[in-house]
Structure formats: C-alpha cells, structure tokens
Phi, psi and omega in degrees: 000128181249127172242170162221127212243143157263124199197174156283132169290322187295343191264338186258157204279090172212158185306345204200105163248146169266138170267146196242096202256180171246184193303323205261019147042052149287131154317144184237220134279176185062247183277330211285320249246352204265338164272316166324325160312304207259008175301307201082192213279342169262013155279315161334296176320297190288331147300306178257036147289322176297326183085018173116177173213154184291172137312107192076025172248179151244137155216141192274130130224212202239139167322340192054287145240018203278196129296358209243148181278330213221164181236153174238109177264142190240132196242112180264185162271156190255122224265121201249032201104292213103300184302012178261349168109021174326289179329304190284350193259327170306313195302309207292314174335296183286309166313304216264346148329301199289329194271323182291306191311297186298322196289353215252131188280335198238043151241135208222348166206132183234149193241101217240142181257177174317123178249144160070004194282297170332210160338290190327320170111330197290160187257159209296307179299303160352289185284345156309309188308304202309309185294349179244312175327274178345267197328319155302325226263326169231043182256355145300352195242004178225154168297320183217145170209134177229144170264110189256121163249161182273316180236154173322314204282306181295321187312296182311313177286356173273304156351285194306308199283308166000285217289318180304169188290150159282000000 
C-alpha cells in the first residue's frame, strides 16, 4: 500500500525512513539535517564509519533516536539541465532504497521524502513520476511505503503520478 502524507519523517513510527542524504552522509539541511537532530550525535558516527556513499547509492544504519529502527541514506543527483542522466540516476536511487530496504528482513513500512527535489534542484513533477513508479514496482513486497512530503505542491504532484494508470 503507498500512502502519501504531508509530515515530519523523524516523527513517524515505521521501520525504516530515508534520509535525502549528500555523498560524504555529512548532517545537511533540510530532511538530512532534521534527522540528524532528532537521530542524535550517533547517527553521525555511524555515517561516518561508513565513508560516504555514491551518487544513486543507499546505505543502512540504525535509527537511533528516531522512531524508525533504521535509517536508508539515499544520495539522489543534483538536477544539472537534465541532460546529464539525472532521471536514470533518480530511478537508480530509488532501486537501490528498495534493495536496501529488502536485504534488511524486519523492514516492513518505509517511509520515503521527495529525494532530490530540494537543494538539488530535480523538478518536482518529475521526480514524483519516478518516486511513485519505484514505489509501485515494489509496494507488494512491503506492508506500508509512504512518501512522506514537505509541501502542498509535492502532496499534489505525488497524488497526480498516483492518480495515472501504472
């Protein structure tokens, strides 16, 4: 089942929420810096034993203080034009949420924000089509996947890529 909420992601109780996170899974602004807060000083820590992650990768750590047992950092692309292969690297993004998500056995509701909309710069409708395609192509394999968003405007534009035929 894909719902889509406008909320805070630190707040809500699923197993697993993503972080929109950057390469070097430094605390930022926006969603990364806000989980980072309410995570506390040891999800830092635990990013950085990881050493970063690519562009259109994921990588788990454990929530900590969050509600979420788990954190899924997502490193999306920074929207350049489009002609640099954004689009395919958002898609790759989102498979590699989903890869992360299943290898882990007891996450079972994910909670996902808008990736790359944001700083990056990807346009908003867009990156919705991409993020609710992912999101069908594997919401039989989980119990709850939510697009947890920040504004009126992404509610709607995830609504609408809903609202179309798969």
């Amino acid at each position: 089942m894909i719902q889509i909420l406008r909320a805070d992601i630190t707040t809500l109780h699923v197993d697993a929420i993503v972080n929109a996170a950057n390469a070097e899974l430094f605390p930022g602004g926006g969603v990364s810096g806000a989980i980072h807060r309410s995570a506390g000083p040891m999800l830092a820590a635990a990013c950085r034993d990881l050493g970063g992650c690519p562009i259109g990768g994921a990588v788990l750590t454990p929530g900590f203080a969050l509600p979420a047992r788990y954190v899924i950092h997502a490193v999306g692309p920074i929207w350049r034009g489009g002609g640099s292969g954004e689009a395919d690297t958002l898609r790759r993004t989102y498979e590699r949420i989903f890869t992360v998500a299943h290898a882990q056995a007891d996450i079972r509701s994910l909670a996902i924000p808008a990736i790359s909309t944001g700083i990056y710069g990807f346009p908003k409708a867009d990156a919705a089509a991409i993020a609710v395609t992912a999101m069908r192509a594997h919401e039989r394999d989980l119990a709850r996947v939510i697009a947890c968003l920040f504004d009126d405007e992404s509610v709607r534009l995830y609504e609408s890529a809903l609202a179309r035929p798969a």
